[in-house]
N, C-alpha and C positions, 0 to 999 in steps of 0.2 A: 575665853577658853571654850572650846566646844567639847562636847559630852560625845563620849565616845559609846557607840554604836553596845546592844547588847550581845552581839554576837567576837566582840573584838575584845572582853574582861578577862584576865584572868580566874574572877569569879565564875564563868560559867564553864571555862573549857575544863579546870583540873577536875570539877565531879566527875562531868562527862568522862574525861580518858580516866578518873576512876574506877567509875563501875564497869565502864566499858572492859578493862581488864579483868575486874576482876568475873565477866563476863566470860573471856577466853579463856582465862585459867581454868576456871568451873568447865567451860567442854571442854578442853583436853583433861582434867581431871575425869570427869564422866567417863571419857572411850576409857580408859580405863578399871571401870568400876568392875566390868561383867568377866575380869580374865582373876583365874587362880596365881597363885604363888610358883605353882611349880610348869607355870606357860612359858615358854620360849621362843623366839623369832624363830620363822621357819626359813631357812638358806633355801628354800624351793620355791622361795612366793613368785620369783619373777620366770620362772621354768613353765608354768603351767596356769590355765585360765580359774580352774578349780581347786588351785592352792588355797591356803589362807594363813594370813600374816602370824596369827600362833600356834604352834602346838604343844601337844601336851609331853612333857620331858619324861621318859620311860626308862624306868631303875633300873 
């Protein structure tokens, strides 16, 4: 029986796409660190070059 290769175990891939995920999770967590509570999508972001994706929701 031949010994299979280290790149082909399931030993080594499930860390890998472990941390790997929980890699991505952490930056899309992140983008959202810097926004308040009361930020909301802006419906202009694709109207204009100087929009930006949140703004602030006004009482």
């Amino acid at each position: 029986m031949q010994e299979k290769k280290w790149y082909k175990k399931k030993v080594f891939y499930i860390p890998v796409a472990i941390i790997l995920g929980l890699l991505g999770a952490g930056a899309s967590y992140a983008t959202l660190l810097d926004k308040d509570v009361d930020d909301e999508l802006n419906p202009d972001y694709y109207n204009g070059i100087d929009q930006d994706l949140f703004k602030k929701e006004w009482l």
